[in-house]
N, C-alpha and C positions, 0 to 999 in steps of 0.2 A: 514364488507365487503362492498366495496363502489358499487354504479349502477351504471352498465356497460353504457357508450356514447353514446348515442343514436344514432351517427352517426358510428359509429362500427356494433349497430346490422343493422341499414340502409342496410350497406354493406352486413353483412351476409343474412338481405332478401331477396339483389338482385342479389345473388349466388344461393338461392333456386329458387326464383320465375323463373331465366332465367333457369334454371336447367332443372325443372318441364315442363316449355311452350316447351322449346327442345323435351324433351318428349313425347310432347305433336303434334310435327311438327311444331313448330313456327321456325323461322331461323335467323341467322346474316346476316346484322347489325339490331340491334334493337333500334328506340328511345324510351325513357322512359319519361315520366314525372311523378313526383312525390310532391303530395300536402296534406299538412297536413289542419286541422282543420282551425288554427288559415292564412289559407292563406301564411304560408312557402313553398315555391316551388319549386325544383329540374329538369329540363329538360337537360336529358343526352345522348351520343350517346354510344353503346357497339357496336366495332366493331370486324369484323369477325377474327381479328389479337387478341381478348382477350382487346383489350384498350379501355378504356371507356373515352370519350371526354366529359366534363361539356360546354352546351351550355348557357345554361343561369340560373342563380339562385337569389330567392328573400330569404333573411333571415328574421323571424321577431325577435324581442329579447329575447322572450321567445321560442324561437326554437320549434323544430317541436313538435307539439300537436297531440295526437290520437283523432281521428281517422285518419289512413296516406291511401289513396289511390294511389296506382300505376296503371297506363296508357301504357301497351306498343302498339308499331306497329312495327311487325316485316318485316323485308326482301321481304318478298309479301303481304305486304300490309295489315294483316291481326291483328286484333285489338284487346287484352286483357284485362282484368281487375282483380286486388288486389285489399286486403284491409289489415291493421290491426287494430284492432280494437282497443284493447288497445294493452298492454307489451309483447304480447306473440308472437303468429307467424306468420306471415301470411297467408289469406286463398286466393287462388284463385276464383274469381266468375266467375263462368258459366252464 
């Protein structure tokens, strides 16, 4: 069985995490930036129409490295924070 792309579970993360923050009262649009370990970076916009805009990205060649921290700010202004630590799932920090 091969491991699943890391940028696949990426995506499944940021279906849960935006899921949960909703939840939680966070709103659309949201940006996100998202930074791994080895300094791989991801800065994205989720807009309130469901589309998600890539504003700017750094790759390194060894791709993202855990630990991956995720950054959003959502719709008013208001600031979250993820992690995953290693291969599993993400935890939201309070």
């Amino acid at each position: 069985m091969s491991k699943p792309d890391i940028t696949d579970q990426m995506s499944e993360w940021l279906i849960e995490l935006t899921d949960a923050l909703q939840k939680q009262g966070a709103t659309l649009p949201m940006h996100v930036v998202v930074v791994a370990t080895n300094g791989d970076t991801t800065v994205m916009r989720l807009g309130e129409d469901g589309n998600v805009r890539l504003l700017c990205e750094h790759s390194e060649p060894a791709g993202l490295m855990f630990p991956i921290n995720f950054m959003f700010v959502d719709g008013k202004g208001e600031a979250y924070r993820a992690v995953v630590a290693t291969e599993g799932r993400p935890r939201l920090i309070q």
